[in-house]
TIMI-2910 file (N, C-alpha, C, CB; in pm, 1 decimal, decimal comma, always signed):
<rs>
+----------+----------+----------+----------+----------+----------+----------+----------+----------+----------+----------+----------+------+
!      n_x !      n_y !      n_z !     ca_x !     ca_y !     ca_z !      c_x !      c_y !      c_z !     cb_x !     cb_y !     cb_z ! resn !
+----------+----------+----------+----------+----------+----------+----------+----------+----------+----------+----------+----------+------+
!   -369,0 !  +2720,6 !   +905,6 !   -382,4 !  +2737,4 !   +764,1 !   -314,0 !  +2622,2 !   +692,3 !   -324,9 !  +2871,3 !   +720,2 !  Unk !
!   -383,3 !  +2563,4 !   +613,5 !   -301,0 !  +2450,3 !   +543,0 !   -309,8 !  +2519,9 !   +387,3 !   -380,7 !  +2270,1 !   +559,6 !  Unk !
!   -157,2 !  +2478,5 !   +342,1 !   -112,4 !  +2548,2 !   +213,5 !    -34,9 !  +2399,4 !   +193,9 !     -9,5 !  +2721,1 !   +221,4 !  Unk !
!   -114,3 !  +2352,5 !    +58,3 !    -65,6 !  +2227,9 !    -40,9 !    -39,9 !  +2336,4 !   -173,3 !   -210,7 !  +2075,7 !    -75,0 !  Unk !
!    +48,7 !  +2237,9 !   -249,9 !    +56,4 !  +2282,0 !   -338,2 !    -55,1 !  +2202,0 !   -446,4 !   +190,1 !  +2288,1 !   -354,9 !  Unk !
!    -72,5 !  +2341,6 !   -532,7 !   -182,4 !  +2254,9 !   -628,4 !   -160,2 !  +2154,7 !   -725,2 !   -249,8 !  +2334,2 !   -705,9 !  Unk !
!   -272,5 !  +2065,5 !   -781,3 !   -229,1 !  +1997,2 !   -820,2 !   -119,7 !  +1976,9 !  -1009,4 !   -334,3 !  +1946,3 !   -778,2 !  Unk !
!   -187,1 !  +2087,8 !  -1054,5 !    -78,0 !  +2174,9 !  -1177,2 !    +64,7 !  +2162,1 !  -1118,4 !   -113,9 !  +2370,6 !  -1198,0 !  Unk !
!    +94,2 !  +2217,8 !  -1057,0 !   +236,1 !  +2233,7 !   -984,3 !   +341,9 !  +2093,5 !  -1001,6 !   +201,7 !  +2259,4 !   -807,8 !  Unk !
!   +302,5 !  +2079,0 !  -1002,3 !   +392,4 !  +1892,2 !   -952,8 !   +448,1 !  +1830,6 !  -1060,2 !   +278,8 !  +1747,0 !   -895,1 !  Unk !
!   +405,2 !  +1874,7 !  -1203,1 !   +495,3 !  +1847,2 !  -1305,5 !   +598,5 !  +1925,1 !  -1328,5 !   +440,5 !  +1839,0 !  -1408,8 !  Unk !
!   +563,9 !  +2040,1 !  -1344,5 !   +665,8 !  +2192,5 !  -1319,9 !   +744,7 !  +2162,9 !  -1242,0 !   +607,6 !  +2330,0 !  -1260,5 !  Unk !
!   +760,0 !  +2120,8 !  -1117,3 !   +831,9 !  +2086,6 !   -993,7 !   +933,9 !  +1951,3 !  -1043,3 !   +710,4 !  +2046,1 !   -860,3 !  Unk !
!   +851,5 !  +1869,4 !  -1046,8 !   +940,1 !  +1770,0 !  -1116,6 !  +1044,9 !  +1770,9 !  -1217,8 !   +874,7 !  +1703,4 !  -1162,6 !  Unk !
!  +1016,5 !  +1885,5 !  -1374,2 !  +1110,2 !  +1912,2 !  -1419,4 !  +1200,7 !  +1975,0 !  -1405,2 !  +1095,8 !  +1925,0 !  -1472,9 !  Unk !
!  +1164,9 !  +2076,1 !  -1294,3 !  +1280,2 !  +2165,5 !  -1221,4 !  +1365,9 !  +2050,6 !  -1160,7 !  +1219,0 !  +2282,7 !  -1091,0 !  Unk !
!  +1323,1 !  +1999,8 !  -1053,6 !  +1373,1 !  +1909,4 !   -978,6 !  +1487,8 !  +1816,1 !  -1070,0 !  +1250,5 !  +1831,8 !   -919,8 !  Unk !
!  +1460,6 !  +1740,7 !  -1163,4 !  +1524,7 !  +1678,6 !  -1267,6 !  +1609,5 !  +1749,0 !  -1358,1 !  +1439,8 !  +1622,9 !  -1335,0 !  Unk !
!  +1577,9 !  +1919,1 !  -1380,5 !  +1695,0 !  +1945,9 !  -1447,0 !  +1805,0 !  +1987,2 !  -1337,2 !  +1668,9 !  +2056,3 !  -1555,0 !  Unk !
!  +1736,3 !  +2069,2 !  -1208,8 !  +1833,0 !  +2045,0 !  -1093,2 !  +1965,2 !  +1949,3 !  -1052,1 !  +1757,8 !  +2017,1 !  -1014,4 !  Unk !
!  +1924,3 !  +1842,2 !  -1101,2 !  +2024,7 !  +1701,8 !  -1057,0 !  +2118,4 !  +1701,1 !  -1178,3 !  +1931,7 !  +1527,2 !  -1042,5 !  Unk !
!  +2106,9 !  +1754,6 !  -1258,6 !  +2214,2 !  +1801,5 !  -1377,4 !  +2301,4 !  +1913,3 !  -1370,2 !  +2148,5 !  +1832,6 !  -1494,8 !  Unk !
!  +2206,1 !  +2035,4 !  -1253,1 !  +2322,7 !  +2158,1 !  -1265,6 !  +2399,1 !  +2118,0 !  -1091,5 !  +2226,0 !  +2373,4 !  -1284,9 !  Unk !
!  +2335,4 !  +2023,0 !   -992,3 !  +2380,4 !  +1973,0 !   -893,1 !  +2495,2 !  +1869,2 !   -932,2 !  +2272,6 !  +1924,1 !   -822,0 !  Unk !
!  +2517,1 !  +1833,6 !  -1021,0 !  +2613,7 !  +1726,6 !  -1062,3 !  +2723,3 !  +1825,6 !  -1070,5 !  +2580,4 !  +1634,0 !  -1205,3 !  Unk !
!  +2733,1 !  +1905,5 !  -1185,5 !  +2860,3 !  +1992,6 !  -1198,5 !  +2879,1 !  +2032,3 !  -1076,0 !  +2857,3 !  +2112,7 !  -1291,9 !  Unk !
!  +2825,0 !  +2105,9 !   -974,1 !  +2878,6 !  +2135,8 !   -874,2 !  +2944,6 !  +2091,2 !   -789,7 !  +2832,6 !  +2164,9 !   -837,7 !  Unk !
!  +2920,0 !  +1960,0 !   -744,3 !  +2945,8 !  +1870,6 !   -641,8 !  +3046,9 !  +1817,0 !   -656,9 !  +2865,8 !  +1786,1 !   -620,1 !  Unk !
!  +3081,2 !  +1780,1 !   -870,9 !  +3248,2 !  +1761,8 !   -918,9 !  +3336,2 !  +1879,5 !   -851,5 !  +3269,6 !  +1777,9 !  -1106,5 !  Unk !
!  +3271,9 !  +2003,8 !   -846,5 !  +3375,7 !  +2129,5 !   -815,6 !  +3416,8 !  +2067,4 !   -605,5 !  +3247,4 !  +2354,2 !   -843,9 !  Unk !
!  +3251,7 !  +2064,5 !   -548,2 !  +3335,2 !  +2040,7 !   -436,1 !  +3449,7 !  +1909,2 !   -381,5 !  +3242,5 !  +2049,9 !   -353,8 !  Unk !
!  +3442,8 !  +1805,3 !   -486,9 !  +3538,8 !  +1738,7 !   -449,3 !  +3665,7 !  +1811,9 !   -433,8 !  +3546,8 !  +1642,2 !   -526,4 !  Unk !
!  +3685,0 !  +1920,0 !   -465,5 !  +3870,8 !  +1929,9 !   -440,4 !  +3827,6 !  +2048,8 !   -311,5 !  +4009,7 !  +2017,2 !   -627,0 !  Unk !
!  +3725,9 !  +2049,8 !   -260,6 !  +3731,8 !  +2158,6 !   -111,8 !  +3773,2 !  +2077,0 !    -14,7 !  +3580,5 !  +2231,8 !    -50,8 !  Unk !
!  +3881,6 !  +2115,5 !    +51,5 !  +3936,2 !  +2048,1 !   +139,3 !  +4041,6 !  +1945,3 !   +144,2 !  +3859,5 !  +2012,9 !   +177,9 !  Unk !
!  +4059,6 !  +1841,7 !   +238,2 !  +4166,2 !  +1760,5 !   +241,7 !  +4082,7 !  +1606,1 !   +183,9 !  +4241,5 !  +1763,7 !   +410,5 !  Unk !
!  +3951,4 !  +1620,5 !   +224,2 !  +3923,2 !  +1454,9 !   +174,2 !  +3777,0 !  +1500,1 !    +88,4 !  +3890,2 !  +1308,1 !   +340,7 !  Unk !
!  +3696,4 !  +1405,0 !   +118,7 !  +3587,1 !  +1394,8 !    +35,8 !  +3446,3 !  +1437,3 !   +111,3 !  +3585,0 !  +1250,0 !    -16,7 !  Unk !
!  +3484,9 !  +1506,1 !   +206,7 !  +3360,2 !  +1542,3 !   +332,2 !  +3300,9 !  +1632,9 !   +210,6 !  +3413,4 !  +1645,6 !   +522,6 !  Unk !
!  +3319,2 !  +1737,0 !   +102,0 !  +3213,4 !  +1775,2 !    +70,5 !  +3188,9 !  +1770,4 !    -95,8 !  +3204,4 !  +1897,6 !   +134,2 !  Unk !
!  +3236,1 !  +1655,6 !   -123,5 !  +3219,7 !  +1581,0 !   -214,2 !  +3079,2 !  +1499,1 !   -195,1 !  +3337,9 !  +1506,8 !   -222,8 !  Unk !
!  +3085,1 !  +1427,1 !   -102,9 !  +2928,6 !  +1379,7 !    -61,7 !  +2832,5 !  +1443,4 !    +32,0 !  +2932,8 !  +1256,0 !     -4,4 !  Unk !
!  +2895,0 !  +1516,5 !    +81,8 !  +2771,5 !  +1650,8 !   +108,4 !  +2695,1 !  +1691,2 !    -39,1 !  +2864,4 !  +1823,3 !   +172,5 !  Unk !
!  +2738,2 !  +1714,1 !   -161,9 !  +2710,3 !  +1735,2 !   -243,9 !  +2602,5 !  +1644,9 !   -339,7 !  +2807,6 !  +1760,0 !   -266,6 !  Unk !
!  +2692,2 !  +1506,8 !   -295,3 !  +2635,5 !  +1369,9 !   -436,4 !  +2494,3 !  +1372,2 !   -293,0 !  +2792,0 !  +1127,4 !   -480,6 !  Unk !
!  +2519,4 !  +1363,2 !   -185,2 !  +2383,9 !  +1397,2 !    -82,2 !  +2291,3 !  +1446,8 !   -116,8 !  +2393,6 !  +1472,6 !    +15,8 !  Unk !
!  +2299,4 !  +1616,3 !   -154,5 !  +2180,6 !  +1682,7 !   -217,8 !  +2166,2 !  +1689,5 !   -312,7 !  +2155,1 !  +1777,1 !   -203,4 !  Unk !
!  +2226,4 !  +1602,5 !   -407,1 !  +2182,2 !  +1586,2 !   -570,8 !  +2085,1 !  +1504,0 !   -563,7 !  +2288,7 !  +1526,9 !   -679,4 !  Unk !
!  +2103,3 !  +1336,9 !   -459,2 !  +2016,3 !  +1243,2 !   -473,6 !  +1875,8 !  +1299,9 !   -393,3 !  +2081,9 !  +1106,8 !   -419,8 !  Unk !
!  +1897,3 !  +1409,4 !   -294,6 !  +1791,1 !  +1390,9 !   -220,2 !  +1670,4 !  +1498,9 !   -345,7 !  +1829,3 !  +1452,0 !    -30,1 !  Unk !
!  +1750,1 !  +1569,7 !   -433,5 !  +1670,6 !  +1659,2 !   -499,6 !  +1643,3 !  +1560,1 !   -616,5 !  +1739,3 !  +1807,2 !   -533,9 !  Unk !
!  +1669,6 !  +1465,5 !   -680,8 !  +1605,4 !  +1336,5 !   -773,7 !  +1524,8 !  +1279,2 !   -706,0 !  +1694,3 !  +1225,3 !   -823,9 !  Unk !
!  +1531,1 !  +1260,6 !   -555,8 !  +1381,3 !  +1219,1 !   -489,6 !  +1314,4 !  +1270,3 !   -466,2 !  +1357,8 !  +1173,1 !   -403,8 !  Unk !
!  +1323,8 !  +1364,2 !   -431,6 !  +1212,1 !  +1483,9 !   -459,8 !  +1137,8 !  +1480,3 !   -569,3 !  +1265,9 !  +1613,0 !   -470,7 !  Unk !
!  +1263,2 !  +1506,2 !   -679,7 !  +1155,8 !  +1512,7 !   -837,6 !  +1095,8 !  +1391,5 !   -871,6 !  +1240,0 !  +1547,9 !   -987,1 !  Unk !
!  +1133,7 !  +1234,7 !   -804,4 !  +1018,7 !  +1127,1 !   -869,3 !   +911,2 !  +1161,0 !   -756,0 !  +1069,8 !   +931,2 !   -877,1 !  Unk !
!   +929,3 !  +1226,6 !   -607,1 !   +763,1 !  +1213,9 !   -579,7 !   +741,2 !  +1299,5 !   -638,4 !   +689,9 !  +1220,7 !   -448,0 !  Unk !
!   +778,8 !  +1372,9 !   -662,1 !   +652,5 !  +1487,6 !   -768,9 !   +642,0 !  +1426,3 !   -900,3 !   +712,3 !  +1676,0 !   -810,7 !  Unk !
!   +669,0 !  +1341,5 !   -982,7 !   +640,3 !  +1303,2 !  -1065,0 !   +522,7 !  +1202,1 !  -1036,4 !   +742,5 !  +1274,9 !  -1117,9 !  Unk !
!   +564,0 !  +1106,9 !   -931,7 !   +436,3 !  +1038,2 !   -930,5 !   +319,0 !  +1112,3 !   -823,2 !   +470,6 !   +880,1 !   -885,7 !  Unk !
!   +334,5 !  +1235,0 !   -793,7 !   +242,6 !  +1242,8 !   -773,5 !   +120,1 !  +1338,2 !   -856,0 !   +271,8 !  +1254,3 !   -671,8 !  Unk !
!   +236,3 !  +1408,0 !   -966,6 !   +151,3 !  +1434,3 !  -1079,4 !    +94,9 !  +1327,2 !  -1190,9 !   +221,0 !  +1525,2 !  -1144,8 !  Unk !
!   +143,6 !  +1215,6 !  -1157,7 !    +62,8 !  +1091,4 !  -1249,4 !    -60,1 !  +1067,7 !  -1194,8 !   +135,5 !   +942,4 !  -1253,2 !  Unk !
!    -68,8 !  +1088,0 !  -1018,2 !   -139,8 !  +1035,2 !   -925,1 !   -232,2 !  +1153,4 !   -964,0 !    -78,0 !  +1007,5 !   -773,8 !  Unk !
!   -269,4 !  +1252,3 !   -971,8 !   -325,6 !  +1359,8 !   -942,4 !   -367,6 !  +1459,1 !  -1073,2 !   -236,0 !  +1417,2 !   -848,8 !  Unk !
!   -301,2 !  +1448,1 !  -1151,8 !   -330,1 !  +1560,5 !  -1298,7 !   -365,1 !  +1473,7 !  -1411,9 !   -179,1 !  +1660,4 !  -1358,4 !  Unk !
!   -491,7 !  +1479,5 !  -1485,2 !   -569,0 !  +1424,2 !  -1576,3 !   -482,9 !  +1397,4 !  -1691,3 !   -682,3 !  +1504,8 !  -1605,7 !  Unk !
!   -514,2 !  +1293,1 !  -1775,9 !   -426,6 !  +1263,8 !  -1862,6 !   -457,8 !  +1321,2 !  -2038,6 !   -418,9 !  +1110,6 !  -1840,8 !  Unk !
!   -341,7 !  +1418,1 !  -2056,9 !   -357,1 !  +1437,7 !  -2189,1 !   -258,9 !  +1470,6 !  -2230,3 !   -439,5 !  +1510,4 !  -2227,7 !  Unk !
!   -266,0 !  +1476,2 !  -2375,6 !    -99,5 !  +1459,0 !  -2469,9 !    -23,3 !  +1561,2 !  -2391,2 !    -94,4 !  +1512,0 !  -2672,7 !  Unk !
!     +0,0 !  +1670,3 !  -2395,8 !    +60,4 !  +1774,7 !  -2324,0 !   +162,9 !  +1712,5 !  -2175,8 !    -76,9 !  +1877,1 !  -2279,0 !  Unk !
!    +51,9 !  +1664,9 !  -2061,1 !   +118,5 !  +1623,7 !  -1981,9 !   +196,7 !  +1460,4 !  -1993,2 !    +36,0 !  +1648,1 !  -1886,2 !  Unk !
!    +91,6 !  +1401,0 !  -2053,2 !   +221,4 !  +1293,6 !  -2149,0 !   +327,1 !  +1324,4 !  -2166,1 !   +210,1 !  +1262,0 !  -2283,5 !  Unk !
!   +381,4 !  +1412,1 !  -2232,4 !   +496,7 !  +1439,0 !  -2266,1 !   +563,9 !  +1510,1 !  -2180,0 !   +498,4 !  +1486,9 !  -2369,2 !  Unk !
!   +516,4 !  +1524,0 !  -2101,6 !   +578,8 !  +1629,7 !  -2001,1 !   +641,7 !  +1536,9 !  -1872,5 !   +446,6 !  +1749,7 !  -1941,0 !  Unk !
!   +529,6 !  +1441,2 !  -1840,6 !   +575,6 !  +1335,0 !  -1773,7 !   +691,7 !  +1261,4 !  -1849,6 !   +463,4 !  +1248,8 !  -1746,8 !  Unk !
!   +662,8 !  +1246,0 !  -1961,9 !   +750,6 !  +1121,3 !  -2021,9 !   +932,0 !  +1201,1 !  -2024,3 !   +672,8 !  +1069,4 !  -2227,4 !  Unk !
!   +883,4 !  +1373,9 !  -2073,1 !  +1058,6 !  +1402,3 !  -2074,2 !  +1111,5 !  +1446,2 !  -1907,6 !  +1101,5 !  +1565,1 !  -2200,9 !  Unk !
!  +1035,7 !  +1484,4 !  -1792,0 !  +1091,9 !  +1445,5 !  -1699,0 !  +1133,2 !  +1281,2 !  -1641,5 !  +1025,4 !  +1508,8 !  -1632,7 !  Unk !
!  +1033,9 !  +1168,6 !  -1659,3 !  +1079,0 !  +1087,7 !  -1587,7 !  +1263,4 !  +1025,0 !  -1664,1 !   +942,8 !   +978,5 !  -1576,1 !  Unk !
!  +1262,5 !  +1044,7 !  -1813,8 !  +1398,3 !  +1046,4 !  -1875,0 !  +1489,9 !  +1096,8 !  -1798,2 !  +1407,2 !  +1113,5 !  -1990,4 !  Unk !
!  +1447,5 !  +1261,6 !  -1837,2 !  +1551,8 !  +1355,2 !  -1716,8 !  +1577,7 !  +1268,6 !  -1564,4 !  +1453,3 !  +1529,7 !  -1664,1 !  Unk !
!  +1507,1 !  +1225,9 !  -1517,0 !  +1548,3 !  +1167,8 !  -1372,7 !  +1593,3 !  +1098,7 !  -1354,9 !  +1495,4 !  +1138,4 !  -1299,1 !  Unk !
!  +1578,4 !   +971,2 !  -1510,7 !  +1605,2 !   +831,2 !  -1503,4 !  +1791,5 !   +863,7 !  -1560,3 !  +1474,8 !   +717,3 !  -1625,5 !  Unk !
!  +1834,5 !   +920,6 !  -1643,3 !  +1930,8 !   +964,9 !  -1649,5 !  +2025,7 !  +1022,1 !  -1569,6 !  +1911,6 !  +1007,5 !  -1703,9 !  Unk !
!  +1951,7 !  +1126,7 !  -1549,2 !  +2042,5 !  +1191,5 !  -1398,6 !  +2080,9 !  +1117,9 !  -1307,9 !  +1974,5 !  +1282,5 !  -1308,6 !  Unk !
!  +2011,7 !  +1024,9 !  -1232,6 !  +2037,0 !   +928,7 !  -1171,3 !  +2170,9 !   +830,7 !  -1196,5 !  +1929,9 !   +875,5 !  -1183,6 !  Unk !
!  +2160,7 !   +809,6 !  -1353,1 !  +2276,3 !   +722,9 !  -1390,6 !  +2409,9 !   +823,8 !  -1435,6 !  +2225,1 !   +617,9 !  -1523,1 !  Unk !
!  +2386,1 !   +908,1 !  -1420,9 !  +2508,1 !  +1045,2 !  -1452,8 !  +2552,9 !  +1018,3 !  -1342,2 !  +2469,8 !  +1224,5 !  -1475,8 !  Unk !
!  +2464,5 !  +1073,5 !  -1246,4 !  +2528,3 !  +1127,7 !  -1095,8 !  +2635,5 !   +939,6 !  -1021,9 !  +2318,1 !  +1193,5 !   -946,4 !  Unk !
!  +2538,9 !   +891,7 !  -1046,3 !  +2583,5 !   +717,7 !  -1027,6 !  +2723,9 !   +704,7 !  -1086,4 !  +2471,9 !   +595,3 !  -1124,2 !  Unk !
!  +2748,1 !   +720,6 !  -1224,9 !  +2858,8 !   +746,8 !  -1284,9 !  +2960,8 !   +824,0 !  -1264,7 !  +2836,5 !   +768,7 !  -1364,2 !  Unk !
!  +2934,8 !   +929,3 !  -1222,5 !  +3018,3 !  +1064,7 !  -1158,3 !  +3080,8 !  +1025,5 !  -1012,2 !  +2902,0 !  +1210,7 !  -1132,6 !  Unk !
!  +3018,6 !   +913,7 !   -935,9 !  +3044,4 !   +880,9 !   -823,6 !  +3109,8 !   +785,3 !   -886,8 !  +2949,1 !   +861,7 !   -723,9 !  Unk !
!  +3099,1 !   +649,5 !   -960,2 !  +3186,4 !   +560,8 !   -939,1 !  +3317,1 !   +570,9 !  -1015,6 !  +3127,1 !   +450,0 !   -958,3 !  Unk !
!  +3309,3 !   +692,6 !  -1150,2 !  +3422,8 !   +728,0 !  -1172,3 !  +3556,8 !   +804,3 !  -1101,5 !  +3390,4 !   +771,1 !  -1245,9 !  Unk !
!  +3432,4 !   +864,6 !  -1008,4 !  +3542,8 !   +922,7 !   -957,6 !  +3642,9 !   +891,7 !   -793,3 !  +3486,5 !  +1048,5 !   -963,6 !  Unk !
!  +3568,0 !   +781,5 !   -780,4 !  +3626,4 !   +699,2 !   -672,8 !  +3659,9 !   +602,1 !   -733,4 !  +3551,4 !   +663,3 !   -561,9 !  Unk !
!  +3686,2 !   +562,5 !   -856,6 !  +3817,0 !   +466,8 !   -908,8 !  +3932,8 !   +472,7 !   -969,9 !  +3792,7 !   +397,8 !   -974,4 !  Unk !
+----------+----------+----------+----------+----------+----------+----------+----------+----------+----------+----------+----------+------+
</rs>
């Protein structure tokens, strides 16, 4: 049985994904103080980045795949922000906090 997801899906996914890397940020500040060093401090900044890659392939693959009209315009345009940001949060959150 092959089960894809459809092609609707993948913007939805993407903005989840992208607001994800915003509520994954706060968390991952909390696990820096678990423990003696930073083992799950980047266990954390780990699955923040791997869930922002997630949300750009689903972004491009809802560019790739879902017809273009104002609606998803904008839908694309305020996730790829959300990602492009998050990215520089989480980036920030790391180099602040290792200096």
């Amino acid at each position: 049985m092959n089960k894809r997801l459809k092609e609707g899906h993948y913007l939805p996914l993407s903005l989840l994904s992208a607001v994800s890397v915003y509520l994954f940020s706060m968390i991952f500040q909390e696990m820096a103080y678990w423990g003696q060093g930073l083992l799950w401090f980047w266990v954390g900044v780990l699955i923040t980045y791997l869930v922002w890659f997630l949300g750009l392939v689903f972004l491009i693959m809802a560019i790739r795949k879902i017809k273009m009209n104002t609606v998803y315009l904008i839908g694309y345009a305020i996730s790829g922000c959300l990602l492009m940001t998050g990215f520089m949060w989480v980036s920030f959150i790391i180099i602040m906090g290792l200096g």
